[in-house]
C-alpha positions as CSV (number, residue, x, y, z in Angstrom):
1,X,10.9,9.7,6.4
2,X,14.7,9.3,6.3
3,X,16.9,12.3,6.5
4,X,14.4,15.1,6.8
5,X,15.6,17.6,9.2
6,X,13.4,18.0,12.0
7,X,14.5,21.6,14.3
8,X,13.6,21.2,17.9
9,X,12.6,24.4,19.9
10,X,12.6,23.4,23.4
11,X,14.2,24.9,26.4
12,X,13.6,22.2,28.8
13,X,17.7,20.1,28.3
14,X,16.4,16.8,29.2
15,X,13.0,16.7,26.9
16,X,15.2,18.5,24.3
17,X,18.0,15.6,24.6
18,X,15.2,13.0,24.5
19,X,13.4,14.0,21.6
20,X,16.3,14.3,19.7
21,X,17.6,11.5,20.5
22,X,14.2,9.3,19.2
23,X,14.5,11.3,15.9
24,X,18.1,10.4,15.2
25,X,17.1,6.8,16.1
26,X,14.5,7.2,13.2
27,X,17.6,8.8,10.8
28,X,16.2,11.9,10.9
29,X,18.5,14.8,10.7
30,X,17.8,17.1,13.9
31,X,18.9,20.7,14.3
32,X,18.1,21.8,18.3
33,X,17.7,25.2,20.4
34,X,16.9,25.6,23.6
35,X,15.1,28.9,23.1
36,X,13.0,30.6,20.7
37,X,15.9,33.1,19.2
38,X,18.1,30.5,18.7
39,X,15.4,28.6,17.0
40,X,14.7,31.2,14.9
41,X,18.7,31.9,14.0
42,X,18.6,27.8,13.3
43,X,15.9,28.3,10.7
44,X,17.0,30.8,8.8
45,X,20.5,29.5,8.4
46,X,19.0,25.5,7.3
47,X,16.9,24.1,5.2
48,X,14.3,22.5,8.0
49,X,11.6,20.3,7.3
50,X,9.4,20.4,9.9
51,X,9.6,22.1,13.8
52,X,9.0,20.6,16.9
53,X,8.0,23.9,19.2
54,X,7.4,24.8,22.8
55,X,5.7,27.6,23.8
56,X,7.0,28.3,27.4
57,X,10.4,29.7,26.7
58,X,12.7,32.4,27.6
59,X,13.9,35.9,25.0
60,X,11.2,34.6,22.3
61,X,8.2,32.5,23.5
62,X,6.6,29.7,21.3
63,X,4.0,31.6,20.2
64,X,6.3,34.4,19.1
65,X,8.2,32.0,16.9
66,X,5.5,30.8,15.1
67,X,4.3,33.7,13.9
68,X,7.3,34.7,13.0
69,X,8.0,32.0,10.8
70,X,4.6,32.0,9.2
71,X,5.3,35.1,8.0
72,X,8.0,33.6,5.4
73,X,7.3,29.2,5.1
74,X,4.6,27.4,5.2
75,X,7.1,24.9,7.0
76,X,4.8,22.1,8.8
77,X,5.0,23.2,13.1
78,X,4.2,20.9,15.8
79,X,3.2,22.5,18.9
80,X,4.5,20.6,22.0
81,X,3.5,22.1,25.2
82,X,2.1,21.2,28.6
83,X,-0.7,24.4,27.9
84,X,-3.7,21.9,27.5
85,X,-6.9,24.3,27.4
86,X,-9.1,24.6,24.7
87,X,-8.0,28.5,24.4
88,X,-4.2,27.9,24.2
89,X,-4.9,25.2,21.7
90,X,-6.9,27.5,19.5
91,X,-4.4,30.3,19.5
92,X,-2.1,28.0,18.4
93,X,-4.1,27.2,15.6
94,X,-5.0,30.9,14.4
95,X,-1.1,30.6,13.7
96,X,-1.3,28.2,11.5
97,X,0.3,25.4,13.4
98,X,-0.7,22.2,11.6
99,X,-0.4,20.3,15.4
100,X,-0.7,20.1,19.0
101,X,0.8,17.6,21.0
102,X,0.3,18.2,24.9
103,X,2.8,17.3,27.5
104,X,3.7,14.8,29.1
105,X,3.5,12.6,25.5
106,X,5.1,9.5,24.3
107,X,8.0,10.7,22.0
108,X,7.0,7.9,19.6
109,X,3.7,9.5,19.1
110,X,5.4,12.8,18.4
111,X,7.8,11.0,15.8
112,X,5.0,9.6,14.4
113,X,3.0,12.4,13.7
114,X,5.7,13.9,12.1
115,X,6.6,11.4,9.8
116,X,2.7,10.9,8.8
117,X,2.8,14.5,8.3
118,X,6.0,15.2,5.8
119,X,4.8,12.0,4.1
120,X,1.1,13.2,3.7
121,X,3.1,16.3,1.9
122,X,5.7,14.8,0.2
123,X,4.1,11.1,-1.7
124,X,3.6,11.6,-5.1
125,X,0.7,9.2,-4.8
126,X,-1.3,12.0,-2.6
127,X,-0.3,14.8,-5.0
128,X,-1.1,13.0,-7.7
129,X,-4.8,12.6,-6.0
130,X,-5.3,16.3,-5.3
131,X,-4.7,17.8,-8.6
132,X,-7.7,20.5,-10.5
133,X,-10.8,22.4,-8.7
134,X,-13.0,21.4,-6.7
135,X,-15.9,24.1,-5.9
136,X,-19.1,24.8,-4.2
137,X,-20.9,27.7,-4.4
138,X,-18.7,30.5,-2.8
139,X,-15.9,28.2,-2.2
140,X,-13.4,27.1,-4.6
141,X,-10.7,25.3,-3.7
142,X,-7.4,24.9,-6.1
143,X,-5.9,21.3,-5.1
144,X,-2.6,21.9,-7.8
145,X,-1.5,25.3,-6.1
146,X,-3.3,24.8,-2.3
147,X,-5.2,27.8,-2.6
148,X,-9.2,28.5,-1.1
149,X,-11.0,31.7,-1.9
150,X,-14.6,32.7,-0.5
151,X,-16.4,34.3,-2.7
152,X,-13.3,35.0,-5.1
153,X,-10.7,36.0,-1.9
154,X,-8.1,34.0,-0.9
155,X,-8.4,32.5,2.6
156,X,-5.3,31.2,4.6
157,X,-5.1,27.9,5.7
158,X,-3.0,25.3,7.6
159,X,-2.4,22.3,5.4
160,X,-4.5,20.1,7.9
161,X,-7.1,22.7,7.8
162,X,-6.9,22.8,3.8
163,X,-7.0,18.7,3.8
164,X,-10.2,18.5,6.3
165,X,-12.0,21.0,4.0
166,X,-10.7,18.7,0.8
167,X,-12.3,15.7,2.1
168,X,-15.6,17.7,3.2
169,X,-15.5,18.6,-0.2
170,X,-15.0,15.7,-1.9
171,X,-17.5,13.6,0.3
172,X,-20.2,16.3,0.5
173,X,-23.7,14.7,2.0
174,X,-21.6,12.1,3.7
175,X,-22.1,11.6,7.6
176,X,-18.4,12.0,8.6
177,X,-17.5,10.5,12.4
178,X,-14.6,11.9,13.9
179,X,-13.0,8.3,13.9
180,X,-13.2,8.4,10.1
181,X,-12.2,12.3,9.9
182,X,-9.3,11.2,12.0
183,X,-8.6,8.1,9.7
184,X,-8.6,9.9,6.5
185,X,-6.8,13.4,7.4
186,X,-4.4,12.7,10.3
187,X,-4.0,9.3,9.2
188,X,-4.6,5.7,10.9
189,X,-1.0,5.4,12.2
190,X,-1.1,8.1,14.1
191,X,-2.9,8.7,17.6
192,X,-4.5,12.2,18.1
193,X,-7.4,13.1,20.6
194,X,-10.9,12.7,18.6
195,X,-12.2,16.3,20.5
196,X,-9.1,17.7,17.9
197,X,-11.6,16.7,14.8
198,X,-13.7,19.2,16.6
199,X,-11.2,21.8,17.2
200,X,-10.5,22.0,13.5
201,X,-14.2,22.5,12.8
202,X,-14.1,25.5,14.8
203,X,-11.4,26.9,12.8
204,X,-12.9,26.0,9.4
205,X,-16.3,27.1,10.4
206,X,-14.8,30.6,11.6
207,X,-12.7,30.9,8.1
208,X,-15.8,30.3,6.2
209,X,-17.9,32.8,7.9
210,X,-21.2,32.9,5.5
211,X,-20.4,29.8,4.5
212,X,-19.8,28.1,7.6
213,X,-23.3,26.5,8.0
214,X,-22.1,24.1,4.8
215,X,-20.4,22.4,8.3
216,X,-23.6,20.5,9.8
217,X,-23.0,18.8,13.1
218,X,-24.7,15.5,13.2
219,X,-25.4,15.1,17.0
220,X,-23.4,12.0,18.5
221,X,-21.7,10.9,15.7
222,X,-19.8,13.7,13.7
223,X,-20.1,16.3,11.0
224,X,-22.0,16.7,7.5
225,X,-20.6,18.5,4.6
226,X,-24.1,20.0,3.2
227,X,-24.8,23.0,0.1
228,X,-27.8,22.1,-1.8
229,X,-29.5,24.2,0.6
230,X,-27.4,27.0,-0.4
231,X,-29.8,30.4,-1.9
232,X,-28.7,33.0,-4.2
């Protein structure tokens, strides 16, 4: 996507300088800090599309920047970090990062992601597939405004946690692999790890609490989105 501004958090000058450079090649606009307060400073003086963030940095840490700019934008954050267990991927996730990319990565694959990801947000043709209700018992799920609630109380979601739930949803009794899950939420352009489908099930299953056995696990092949089991 041409001319989105992309801000780059990363206090490492050569990765910094590299990355940028691939997104200027792609005619993005890029806005860069090489730590975490001037990231934040950079944020709240542009109008930013979408961050690029590492965690390891000094004054404000990655983590401490995401959370800080969840508090006022739902802004799409990329994680890029060289922290590559399952725990530091997770935490990431509880705030509401929408990916994780793990060092050392192709920048290509980073650029990719991000363009599948502001163009998964910004097509009319996918918000004009995701308009009205779609519900379950104790789950409802508002596609015009992006909100969940369970059991009438608004849940907060990632919008890659919001779209994986959406197609559950919307395919419900359907064996789902991971390769198709992968296909249909992170897109087929873009190369992601298939244990993140997994990951994200984690996530949605903890969000759902009660309701997280509607997330079946289909041994060796992938998940089922089941409720006409469900008991009142």
């Amino acid at each position: 996507m041409e001319n989105a501004t992309v801000l780059i958090i990363e206090d490492e000058p050569t990765i910094n300088r590299i990355v940028s450079n691939y997104f200027l090649k792609e005619k993005f606009t890029v806005l860069s800090a090489l730590d975490g307060f001037k990231g934040l400073q950079l944020f709240s003086q542009n109008k930013v599309d979408l961050v690029c963030l590492d965690i390891m940095m000094p004054n404000v840490n990655g983590w401490d920047v995401a959370k800080t700019i969840r508090e006022s934008s739902n802004v799409p954050i990329i994680m890029m970090s060289a922290l590559s267990e399952e725990e530091d991927i997770l935490k990431g996730y509880s705030l509401k990062v929408d990916d994780y990319i793990t060092k050392p990565f192709n920048p290509k694959i980073l650029v990719a992601k991000v363009r599948n990801l502001l163009e998964r947000m910004q097509s009319q043709d996918f918000a004009s597939q995701t308009s009205g209700i779609l519900e379950v018992p104790g789950i409802r799920m508002d596609l015009d405004t992006h909100k969940i609630y369970l059991d009438d109380e608004e849940i907060d979601l990632s919008k890659t946690e919001f779209d994986l739930l959406k197609y559950f949803m919307k395919h419900e009794s359907k064996i789902c692999s991971r390769n198709l899950l992968l296909d249909e939420v992170w897109g087929i352009d873009v190369y992601v790890e298939d244990r993140i489908v997994d990951t994200y099930v984690k996530k949605l299953r903890k969000y759902l609490g009660p309701r997280s056995h509607y997330i079946k696990t289909v041994f060796g092949v992938g998940y089922r989105f089941e409720v006409h089991d469900e008991t009142v």
